[in-house]
C-alpha positions in Angstrom: 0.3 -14.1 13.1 0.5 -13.2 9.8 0.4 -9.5 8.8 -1.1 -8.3 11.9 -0.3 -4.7 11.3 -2.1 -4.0 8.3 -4.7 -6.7 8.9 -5.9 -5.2 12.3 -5.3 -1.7 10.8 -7.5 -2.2 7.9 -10.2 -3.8 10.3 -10.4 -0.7 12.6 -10.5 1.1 9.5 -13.5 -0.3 8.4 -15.0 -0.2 12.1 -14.0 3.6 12.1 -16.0 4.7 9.2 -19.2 3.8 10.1 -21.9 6.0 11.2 -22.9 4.0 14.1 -20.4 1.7 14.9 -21.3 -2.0 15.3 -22.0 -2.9 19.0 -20.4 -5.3 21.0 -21.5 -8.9 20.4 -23.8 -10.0 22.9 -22.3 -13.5 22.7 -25.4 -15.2 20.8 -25.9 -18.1 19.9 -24.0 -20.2 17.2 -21.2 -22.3 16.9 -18.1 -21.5 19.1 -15.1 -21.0 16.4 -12.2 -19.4 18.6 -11.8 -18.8 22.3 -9.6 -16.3 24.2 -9.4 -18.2 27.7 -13.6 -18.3 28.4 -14.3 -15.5 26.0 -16.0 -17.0 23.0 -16.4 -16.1 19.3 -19.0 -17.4 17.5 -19.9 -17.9 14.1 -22.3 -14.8 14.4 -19.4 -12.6 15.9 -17.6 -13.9 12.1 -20.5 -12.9 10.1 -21.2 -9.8 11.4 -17.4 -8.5 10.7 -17.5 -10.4 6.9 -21.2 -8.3 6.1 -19.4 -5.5 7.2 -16.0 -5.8 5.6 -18.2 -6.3 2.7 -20.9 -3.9 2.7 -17.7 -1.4 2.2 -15.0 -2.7 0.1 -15.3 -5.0 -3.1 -13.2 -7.9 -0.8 -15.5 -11.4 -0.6 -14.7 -13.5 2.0 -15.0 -17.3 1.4 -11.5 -19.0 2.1 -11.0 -21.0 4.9 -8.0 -18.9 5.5 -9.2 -15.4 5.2 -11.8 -16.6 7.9 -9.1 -17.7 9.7 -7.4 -14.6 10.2 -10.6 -12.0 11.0 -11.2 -14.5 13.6 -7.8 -13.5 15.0 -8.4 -10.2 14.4 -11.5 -10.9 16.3 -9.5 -12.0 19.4 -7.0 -9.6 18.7 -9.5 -6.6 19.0 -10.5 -8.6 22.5 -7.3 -8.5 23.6 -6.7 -4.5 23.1 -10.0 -3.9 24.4 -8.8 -5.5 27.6 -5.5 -3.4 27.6 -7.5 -0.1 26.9 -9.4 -1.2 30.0 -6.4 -1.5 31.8 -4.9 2.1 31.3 -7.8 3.8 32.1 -9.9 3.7 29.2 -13.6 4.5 29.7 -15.6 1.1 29.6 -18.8 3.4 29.6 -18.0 3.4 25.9 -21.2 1.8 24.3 -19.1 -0.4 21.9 -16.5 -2.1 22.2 -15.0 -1.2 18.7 -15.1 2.1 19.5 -12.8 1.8 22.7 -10.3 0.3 20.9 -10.6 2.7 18.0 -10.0 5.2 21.1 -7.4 3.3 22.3 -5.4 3.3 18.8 -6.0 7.2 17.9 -3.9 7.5 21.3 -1.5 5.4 20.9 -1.0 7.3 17.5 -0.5 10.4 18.9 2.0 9.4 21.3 3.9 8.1 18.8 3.6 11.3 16.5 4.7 13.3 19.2 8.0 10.9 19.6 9.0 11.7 16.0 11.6 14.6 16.7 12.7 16.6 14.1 16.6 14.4 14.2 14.7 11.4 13.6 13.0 12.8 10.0 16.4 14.3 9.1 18.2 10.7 9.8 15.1 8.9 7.5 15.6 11.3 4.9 18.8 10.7 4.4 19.2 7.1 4.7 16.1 7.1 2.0 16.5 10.0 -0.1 16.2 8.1 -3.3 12.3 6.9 -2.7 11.3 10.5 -1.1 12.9 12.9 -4.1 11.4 13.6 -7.3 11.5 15.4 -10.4 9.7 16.1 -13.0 10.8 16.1 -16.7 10.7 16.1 -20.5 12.2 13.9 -23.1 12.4 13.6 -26.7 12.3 10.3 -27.9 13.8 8.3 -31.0 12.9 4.6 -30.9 15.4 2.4 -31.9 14.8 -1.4 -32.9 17.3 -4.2 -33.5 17.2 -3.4 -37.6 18.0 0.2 -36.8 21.7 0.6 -38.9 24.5 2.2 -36.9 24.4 5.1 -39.6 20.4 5.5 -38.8 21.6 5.8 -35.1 24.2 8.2 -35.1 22.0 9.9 -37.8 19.3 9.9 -34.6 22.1 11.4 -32.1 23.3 14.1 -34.5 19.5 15.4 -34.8 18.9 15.2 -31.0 22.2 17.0 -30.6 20.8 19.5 -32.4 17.8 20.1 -30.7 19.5 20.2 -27.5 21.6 23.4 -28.9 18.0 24.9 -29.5 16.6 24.3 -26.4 19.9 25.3 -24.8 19.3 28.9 -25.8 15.7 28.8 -25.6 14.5 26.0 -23.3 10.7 27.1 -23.6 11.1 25.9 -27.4 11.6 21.8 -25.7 7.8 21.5 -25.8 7.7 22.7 -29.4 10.3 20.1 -30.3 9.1 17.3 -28.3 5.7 17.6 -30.1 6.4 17.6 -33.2 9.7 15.1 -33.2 9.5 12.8 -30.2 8.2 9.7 -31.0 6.8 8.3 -28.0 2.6 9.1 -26.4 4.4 12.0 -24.0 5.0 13.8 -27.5 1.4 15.6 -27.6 2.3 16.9 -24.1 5.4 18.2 -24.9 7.1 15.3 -23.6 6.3 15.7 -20.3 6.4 12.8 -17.6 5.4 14.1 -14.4 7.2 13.6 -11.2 8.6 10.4 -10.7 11.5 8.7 -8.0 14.7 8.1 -9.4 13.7 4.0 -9.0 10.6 4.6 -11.3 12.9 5.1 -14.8 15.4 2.5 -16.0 18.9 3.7 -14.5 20.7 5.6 -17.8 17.8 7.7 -17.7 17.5 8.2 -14.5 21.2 8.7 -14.0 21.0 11.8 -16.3 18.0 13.3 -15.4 18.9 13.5 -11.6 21.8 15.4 -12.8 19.9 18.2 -14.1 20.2 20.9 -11.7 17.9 23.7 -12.7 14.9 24.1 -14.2 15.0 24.1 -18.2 18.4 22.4 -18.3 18.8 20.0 -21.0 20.2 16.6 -20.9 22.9 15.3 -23.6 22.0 12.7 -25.6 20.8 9.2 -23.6 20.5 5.7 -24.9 18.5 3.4 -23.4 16.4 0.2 -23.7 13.7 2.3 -25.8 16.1 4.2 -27.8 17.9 8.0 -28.1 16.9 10.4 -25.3 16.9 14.6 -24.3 15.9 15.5 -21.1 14.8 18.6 -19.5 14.1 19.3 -16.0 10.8 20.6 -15.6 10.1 20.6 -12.1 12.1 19.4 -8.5 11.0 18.5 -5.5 14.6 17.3 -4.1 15.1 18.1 -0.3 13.5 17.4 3.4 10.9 20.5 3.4 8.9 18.9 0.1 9.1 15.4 2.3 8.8 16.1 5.7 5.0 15.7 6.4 5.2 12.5 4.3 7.7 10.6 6.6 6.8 12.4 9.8 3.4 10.0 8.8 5.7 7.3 8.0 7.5 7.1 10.8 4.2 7.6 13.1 2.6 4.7 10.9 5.5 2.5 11.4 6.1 2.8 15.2 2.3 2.9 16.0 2.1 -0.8 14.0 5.5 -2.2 15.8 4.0 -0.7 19.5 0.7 -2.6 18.3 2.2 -5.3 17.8 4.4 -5.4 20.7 1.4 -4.9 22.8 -0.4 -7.7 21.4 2.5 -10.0 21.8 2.8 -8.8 25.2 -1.3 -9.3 26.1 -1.1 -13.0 24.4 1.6 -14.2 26.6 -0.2 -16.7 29.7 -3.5 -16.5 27.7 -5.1 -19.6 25.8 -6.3 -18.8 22.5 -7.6 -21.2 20.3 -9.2 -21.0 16.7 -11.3 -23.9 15.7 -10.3 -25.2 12.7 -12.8 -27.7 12.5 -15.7 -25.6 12.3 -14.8 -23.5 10.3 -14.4 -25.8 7.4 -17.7 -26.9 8.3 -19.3 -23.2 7.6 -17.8 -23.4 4.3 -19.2 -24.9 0.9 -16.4 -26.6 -0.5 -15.5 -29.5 -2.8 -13.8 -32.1 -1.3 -10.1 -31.5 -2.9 -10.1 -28.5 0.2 -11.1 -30.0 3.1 -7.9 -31.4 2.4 -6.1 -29.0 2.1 -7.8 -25.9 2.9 -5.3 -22.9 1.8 -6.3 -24.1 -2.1 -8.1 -21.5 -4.2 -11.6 -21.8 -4.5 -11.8 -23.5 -8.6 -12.9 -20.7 -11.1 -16.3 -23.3 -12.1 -16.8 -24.2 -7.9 -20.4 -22.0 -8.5 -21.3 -23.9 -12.2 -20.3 -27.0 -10.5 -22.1 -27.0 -7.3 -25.6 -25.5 -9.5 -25.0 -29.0 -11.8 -24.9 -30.9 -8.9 -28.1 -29.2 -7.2 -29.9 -29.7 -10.5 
């Protein structure tokens, strides 16, 4: 099973957002393209889900193996169904999407409530780097590989300078930056926003993470681009800026490994079985992927097959 967390995730998603959510198949019809034991999914049960998927994101589902996997998400949502059932769930629920939708907002918040505040602590500092941020300035000389070692230190000696100004009156780095730094930041006053230490290549990084207050100025920085200042402009370093974020995190990442243990768990003594067969045979393809199915649909397929109808 390939992805199952964020594949069944996005599916409920899309099931969740719906005014009226889409009823229970009736088990019409159609070709029979996957079976959970004697419970059936037919081709209608497929279409249904891609219209929907669809109607509401700009996803268009033609492979053979993106069919292929909502049909397992099809027997997948069958399977949670039947556990919901199982611990008490309400089958007076008029569809069966809903139940499970039901189903998952619990789970959720049994896991939320799990998350203590020792666990956030521990995350935070085993993964401080991708949670804090700054936000900074720079000033910027570009350097190129015809840029004479008296043009650079002629480049260092100016930005040394304007680090003495800015050192007495940091609200004059904006000024600065604007009129000197050569870079698209400069009509902003060199700002860049927040940003995670892993966003900026590591000498610049390195030296603006060392900036401890707000308005301090950096000394001079080479990197790949050139000569650098830095000033801090803003921080956002420490757990009670990140706390909300990874108390969600954590919720999001147990939830989707409880999901899929209960998954593994409901699958276990059951025969499930996805048609391959027929579902080639719903498609319109050229013969190179009934082959070999995975293939990408070929950027003319749509010219090619209107030739060959003409």
């Amino acid at each position: 099973m390939r992805n199952f967390g964020l594949l069944l995730l996005s599916l409920l998603i899309v099931g969740a957002c719906q005014t009226q959510p889409p009823p229970a198949p009736v088990r019409p019809s159609g070709t029979v393209l996957a079976k959970l034991d004697e419970f059936e999914v037919t081709e209608s049960d497929l279409q249904q889900l891609v219209e929907e998927i669809e109607a509401k994101t700009p996803k268009v589902i033609q492979t053979f193996q993106q069919k292929k996997e909502l049909l397992e998400q099809l027997i997948n949502v069958q399977l949670l169904y039947e556990v919901a059932l199982e611990q008490g769930f309400d089958e007076s629920f008029r569809f069966k999407s809903k139940l499970v939708d039901s189903f998952i907002e619990s789970l959720e918040e049994k896991e939320a409530a799990r998350i203590d505040e020792y666990m956030i602590d521990r995350h935070y500092r085993e993964n401080r780097d991708k949670y804090d941020e700054i936000s900074a300035r720079h000033i910027l000389l570009r350097v190129t590989p015809q840029t004479t070692r008296e043009e650079r230190l002629e480049m260092i000696r100016r930005l040394e300078g304007w680090r003495e100004i800015a050192r007495n009156a940091p609200e004059r780095f904006q000024e600065l930056a604007r009129q000197y730094s050569q870079d698209a930041t400069a009509r902003g006053g060199g700002e860049l926003g927040f940003f995670v230490r892993a966003t900026m290549v590591a000498p610049f990084a390195r030296a603006a993470f060392a900036l401890k207050e707000i308005g301090d100025v950096s000394e001079v920085v080479q990197t790949e681009f050139g000569y650098h200042i830095i000033q801090l402009s803003g921080d956002r370093r420490g757990l009670e800026f990140h706390e909300d974020a990874i108390r969600r995190e954590l919720t999001r990442r147990t939830k989707s490994q409880r999901l899929n243990q209960i998954l593994s768990d409901a699958r276990q003594g059951r025969e499930i079985r996805i048609f391959e067969k027929e579902i080639l045979e719903l498609l319109e393809l050229p013969e190179e992927m009934r082959q070999d199915p995975e293939l990408v649909l070929p950027e003319d397929f749509d010219e090619r097959r209107s030739s060959h109808e003409d």
